[in-house]
matplotlib code that plots the C-alpha trace (Angstrom):
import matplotlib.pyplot as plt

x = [28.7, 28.0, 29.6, 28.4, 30.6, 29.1, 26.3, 23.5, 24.3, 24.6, 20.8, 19.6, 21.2, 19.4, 16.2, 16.7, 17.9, 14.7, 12.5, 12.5, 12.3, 8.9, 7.4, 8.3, 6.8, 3.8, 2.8, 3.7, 1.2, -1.3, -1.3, -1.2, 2.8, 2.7, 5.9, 7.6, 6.2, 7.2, 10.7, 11.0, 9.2, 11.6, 14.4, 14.0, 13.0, 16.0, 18.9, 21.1, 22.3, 19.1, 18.1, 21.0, 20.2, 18.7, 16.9, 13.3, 11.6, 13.6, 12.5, 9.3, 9.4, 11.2, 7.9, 6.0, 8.0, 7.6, 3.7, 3.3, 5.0, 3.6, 0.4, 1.2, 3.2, -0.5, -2.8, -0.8, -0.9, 3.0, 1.9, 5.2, 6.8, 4.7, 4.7, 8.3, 7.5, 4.7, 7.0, 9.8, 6.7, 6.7, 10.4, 11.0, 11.7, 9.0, 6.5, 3.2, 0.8, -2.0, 0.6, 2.2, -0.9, -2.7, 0.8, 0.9, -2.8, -1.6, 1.5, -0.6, -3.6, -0.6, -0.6, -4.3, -4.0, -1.2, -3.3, -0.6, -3.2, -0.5, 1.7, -2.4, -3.7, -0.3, 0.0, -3.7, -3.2, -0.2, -1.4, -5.2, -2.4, -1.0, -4.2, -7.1, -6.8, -7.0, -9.9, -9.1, -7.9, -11.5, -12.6, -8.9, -8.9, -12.9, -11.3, -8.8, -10.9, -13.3, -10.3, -9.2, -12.9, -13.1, -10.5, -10.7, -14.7, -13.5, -11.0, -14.0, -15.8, -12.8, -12.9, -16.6, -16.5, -13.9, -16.0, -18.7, -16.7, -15.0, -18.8, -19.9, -16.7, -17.8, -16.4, -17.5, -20.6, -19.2, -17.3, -20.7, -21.0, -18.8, -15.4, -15.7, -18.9, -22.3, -23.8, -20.2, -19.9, -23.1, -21.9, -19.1, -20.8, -20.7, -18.2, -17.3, -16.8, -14.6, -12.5, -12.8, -11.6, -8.4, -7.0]
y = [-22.6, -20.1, -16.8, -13.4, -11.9, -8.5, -6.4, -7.8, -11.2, -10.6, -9.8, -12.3, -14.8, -12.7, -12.7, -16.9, -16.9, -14.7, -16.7, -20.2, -18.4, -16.6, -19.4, -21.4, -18.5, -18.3, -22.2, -22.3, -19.4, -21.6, -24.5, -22.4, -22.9, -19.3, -19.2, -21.1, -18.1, -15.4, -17.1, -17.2, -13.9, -12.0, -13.8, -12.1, -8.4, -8.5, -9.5, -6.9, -8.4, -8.1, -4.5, -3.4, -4.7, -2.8, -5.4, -3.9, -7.4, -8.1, -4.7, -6.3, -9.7, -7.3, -5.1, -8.5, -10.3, -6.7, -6.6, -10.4, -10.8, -7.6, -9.3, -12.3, -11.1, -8.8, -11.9, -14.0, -11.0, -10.0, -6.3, -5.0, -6.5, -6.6, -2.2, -2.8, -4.2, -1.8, 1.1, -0.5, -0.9, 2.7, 3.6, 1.4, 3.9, 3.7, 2.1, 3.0, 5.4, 3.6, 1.3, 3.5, 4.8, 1.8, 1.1, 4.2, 3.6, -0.4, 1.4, 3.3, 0.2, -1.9, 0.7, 0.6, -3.6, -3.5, -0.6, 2.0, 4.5, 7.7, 6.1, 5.4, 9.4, 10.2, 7.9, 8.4, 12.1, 11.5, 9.7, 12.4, 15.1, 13.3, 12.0, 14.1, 16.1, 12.8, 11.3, 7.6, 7.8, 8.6, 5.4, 5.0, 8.9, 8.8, 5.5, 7.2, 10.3, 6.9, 5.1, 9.2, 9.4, 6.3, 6.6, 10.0, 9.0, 6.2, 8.3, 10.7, 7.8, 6.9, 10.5, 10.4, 7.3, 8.8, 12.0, 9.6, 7.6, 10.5, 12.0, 8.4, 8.2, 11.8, 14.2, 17.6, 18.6, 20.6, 17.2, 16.3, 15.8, 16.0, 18.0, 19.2, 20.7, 19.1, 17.9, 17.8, 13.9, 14.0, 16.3, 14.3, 12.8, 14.0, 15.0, 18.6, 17.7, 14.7, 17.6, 19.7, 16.7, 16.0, 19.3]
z = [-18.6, -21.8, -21.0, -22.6, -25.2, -24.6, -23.0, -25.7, -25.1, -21.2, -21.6, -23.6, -20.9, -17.9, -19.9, -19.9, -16.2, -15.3, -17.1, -15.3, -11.9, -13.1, -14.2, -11.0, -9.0, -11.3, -10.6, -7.1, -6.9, -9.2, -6.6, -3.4, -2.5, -2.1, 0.0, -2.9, -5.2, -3.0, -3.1, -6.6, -7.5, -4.7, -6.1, -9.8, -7.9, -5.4, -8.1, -8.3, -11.5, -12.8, -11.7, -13.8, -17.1, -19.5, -21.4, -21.8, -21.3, -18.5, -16.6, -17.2, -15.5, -12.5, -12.4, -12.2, -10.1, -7.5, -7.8, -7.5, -4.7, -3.1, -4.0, -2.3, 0.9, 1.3, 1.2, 3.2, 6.0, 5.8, 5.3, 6.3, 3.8, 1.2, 1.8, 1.2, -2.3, -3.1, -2.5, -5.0, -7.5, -6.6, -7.6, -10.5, -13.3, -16.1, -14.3, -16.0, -13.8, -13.1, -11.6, -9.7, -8.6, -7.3, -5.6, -3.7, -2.3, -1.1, 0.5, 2.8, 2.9, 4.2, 6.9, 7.9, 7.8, 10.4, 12.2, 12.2, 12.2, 12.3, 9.7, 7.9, 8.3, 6.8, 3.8, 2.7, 2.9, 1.0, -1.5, -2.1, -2.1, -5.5, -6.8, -5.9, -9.3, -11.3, -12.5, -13.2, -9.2, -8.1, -6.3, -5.0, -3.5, -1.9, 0.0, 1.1, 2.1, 4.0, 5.5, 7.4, 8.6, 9.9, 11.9, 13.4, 14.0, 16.1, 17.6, 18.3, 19.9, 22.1, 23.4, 23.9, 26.0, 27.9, 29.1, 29.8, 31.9, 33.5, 34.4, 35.8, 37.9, 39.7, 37.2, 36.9, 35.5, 32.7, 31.4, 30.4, 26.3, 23.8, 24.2, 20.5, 21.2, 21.0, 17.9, 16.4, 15.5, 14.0, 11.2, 10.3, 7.4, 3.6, 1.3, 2.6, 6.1, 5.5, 3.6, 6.2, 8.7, 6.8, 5.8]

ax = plt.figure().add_subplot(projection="3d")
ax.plot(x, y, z, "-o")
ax.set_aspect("equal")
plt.show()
């Protein structure tokens, strides 16, 4: 086999070792072998040979290879590890931001799709706290906001049905209704208070 004479020539031979592999990945994908994808995509992302070269087209198939198989890994329900390649889409130096960003909000949908709901409330919080103040992250950010209020208005519910079933089981009088106070889960809605329910 050809061997590199220097560092140039060590990256034109990566950029033809990454290539096959990606294209492999990208058929599989095409006609549903997505385990075959994920295997090939993974195997360009996870090369340590090929995280260290400094080939600019190279760094590009990586980024690829990281999202696709993210993509994957999340459709196929292997939210765990498809977090896992989110979050290196996250770290991979020179990403560009609006790929960085929609990375950061899968990170913590991974966590709502494998109902984690602490490791949920504190990713989506997370993730406002770094976007809130930018525009194009607008959709991503009032999902986020949606996704917190959902979940503390079920946890609300939980708590309700609890006090009823405490009251039907012979509970105290003053059990009755709501322990935050009456009226209280009917003003959850709006803008303000799903502010005021995450900060």
């Amino acid at each position: 086999p050809r061997q590199p004479r220097n560092d140039e020539d060590r990256q034109a031979l990566d950029a033809i070792l990454a290539n096959p592999y990606f294209r492999l990945a990208f058929n599989a994908n095409r006609f549903f072998d997505f385990d075959r994808a994920v295997r090939n995509y993974t195997l360009i992302a996870d090369s340590t040979r090929l995280q260290g070269s400094a080939a600019a087209t190279l760094q590009t198939r990586r980024r690829d290879a990281l999202i696709n198989a993210a993509v994957i890994l999340e459709r196929q329900q292997q939210y765990s590890r498809a977090a896992s390649y989110y979050q290196r889409v996250i770290n991979t130096p020179g990403v560009e931001p609006d790929v960085r960003r929609d990375a950061s909000y899968r990170v913590a949908e991974m966590a709502y799709r494998e109902r984690n709901w602490t490791n949920t409330i504190s990713a989506m919080r997370s993730f406002i706290s770094s976007y809130e103040r930018d525009a194009s992250a607008g959709e991503l950010v009032v999902q986020a906001y949606c996704r917190i209020a959902q979940l503390r208005s079920d946890e609300l519910g939980r708590l309700r049905r609890d006090v009823v079933w405490r009251d039907a089981k012979g509970g105290d009088e003053h059990e009755v209704g709501h322990p935050l106070g009456p009226g209280r889960i009917d003003a959850l809605g709006g803008r303000e208070s799903l502010a005021r329910i995450v900060h």
